[in-house]
C-alpha positions as CSV (number, residue, x, y, z in Angstrom):
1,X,-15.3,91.8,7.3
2,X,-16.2,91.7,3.8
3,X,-19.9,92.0,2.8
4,X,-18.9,87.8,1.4
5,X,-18.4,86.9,5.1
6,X,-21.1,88.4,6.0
7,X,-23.6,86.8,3.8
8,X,-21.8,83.3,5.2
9,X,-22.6,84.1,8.5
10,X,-26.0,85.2,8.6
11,X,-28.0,82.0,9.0
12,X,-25.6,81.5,12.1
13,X,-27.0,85.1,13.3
14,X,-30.6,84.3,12.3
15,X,-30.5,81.1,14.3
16,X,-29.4,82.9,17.3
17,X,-32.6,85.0,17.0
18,X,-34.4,82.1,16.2
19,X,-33.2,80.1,19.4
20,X,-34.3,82.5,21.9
21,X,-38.0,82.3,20.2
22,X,-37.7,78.4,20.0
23,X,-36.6,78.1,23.9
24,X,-38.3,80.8,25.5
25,X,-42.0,81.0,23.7
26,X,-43.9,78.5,25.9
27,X,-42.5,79.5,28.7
28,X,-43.3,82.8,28.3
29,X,-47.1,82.1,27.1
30,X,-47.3,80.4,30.5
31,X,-46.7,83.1,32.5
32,X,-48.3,85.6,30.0
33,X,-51.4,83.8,29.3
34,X,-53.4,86.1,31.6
35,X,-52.1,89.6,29.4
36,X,-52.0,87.9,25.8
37,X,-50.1,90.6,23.1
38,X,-52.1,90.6,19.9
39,X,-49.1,90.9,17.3
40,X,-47.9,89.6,14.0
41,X,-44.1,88.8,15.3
42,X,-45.6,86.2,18.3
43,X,-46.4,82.6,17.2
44,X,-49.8,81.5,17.3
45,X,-50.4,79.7,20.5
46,X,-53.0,77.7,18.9
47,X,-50.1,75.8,16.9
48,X,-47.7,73.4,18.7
49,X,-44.2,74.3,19.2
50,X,-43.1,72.0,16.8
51,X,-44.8,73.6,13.8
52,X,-42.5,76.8,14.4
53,X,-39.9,74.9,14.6
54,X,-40.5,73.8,11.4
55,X,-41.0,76.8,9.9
56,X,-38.2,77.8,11.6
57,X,-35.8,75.2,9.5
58,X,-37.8,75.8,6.5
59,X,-36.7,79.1,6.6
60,X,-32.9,78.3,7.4
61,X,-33.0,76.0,4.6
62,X,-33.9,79.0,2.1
63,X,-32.0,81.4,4.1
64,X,-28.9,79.4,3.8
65,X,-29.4,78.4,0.1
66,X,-29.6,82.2,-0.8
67,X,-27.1,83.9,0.7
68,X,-24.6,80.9,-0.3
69,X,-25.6,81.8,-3.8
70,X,-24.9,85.4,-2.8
71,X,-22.1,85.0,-1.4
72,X,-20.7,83.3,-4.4
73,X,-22.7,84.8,-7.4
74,X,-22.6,88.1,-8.4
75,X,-26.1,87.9,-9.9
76,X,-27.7,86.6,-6.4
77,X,-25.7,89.2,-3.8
78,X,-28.4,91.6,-4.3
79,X,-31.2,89.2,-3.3
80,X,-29.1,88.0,-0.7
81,X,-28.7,91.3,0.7
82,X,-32.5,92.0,0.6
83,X,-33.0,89.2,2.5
84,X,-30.7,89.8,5.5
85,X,-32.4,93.7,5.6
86,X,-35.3,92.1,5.5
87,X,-34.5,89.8,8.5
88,X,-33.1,92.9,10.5
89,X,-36.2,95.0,10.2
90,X,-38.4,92.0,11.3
91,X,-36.1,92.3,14.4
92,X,-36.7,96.3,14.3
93,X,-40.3,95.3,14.9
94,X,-39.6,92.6,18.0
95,X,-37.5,95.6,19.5
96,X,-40.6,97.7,18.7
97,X,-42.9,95.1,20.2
98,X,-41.3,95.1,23.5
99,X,-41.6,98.8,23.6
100,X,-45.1,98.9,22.8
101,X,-46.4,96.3,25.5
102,X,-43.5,97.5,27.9
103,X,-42.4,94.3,29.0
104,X,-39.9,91.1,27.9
105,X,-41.0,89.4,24.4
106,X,-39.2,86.3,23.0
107,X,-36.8,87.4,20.9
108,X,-36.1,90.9,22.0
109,X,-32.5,90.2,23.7
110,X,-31.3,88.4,20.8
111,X,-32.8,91.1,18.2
112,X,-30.8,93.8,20.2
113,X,-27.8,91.7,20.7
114,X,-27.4,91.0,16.3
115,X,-29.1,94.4,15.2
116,X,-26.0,95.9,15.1
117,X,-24.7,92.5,12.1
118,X,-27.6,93.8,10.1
119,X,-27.0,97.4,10.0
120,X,-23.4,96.7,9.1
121,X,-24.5,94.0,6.7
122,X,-26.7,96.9,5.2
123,X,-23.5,99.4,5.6
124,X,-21.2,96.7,3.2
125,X,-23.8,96.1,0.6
126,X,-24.0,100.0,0.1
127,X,-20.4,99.8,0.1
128,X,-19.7,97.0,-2.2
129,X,-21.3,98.3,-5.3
130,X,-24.7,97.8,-4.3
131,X,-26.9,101.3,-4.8
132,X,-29.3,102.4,-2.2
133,X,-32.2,102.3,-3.8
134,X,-31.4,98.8,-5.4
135,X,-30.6,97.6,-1.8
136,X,-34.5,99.1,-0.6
137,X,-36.2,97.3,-3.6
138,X,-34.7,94.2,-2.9
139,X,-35.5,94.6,0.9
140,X,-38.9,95.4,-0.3
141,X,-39.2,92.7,-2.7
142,X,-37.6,90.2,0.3
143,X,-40.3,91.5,2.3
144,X,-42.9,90.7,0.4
145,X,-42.1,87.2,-0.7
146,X,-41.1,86.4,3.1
147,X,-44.9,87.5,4.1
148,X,-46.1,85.5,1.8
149,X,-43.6,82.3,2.6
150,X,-44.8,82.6,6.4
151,X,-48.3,83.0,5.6
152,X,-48.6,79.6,3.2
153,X,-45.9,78.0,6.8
154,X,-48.6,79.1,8.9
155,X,-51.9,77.6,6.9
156,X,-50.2,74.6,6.7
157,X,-48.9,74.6,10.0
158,X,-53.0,75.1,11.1
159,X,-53.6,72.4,9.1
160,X,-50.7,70.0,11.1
161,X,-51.8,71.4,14.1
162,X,-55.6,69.9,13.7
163,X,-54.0,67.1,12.6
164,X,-51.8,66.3,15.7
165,X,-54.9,67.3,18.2
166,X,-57.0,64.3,16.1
């Protein structure tokens, strides 16, 4: 599969993590309520559902619109690229959550199950022209602006949230 295809494909592959949170999350704060897990890769059970899910589609929507660009401009493949390493180390650290607290986390089965699309993603970028250290910048740099993106999703999403409980 060429490192095209596999920009194309990755929203399809983050949504599949992304369902698993989205179906699974209140159920398993339910039953979990009683041991909470302090950690940055949970939703805040303070905010409604629907607030991640909007985050959730925010981040599809940006997702999507970059690695189209990648996929189809040379000038955005590296940023694209960042991005989807980016996304498969914030699954490293749901598969690193479960180990911690020992137990089932949202999110875990599906990180395991597309781990493997990132690390071959990763694989073709290194192998389509794309240098090493250019590819760990750009993670880096994906990083960084992601944080930042979640943290402004997340005020506002407190903000909603007092809103809704008006």
């Amino acid at each position: 599969m060429s490192l095209n295809q596999l920009l194309v494909w990755f929203p399809v592959v983050f949504m599949l993590h992304e369902f698993e949170e989205i179906l699974l999350l209140k159920f398993w704060e339910r039953r979990n309520r009683a041991k909470p897990v302090p950690s940055p890769f949970t939703h805040s059970a303070k905010q409604p559902l629907e607030v991640f899910v909007a985050i959730v589609a925010e981040e599809f929507v940006i997702f999507s619109a970059v690695v189209l660009l990648g996929s189809q401009n040379q000038t955005f493949r590296l940023a694209a690229c960042g991005l989807v390493c980016a996304v498969g180390l914030h699954l490293v650290g749901h598969i690193a959550e479960a180990i911690r607290f020992r137990r089932y986390m949202p999110s875990v089965v599906s990180a395991i199950i597309t781990l493997p699309y990132y690390i071959f993603a990763a694989y073709q970028a290194t192998h389509s022209g794309i240098s090493v250290v250019s590819l760990i910048v750009a993670t880096v740099v994906a990083c960084v602006i992601g944080l930042a993106n979640l943290k402004i999703a997340y005020k506002i999403g407190d903000r909603q949230a007092s809103r809704i409980a008006q």
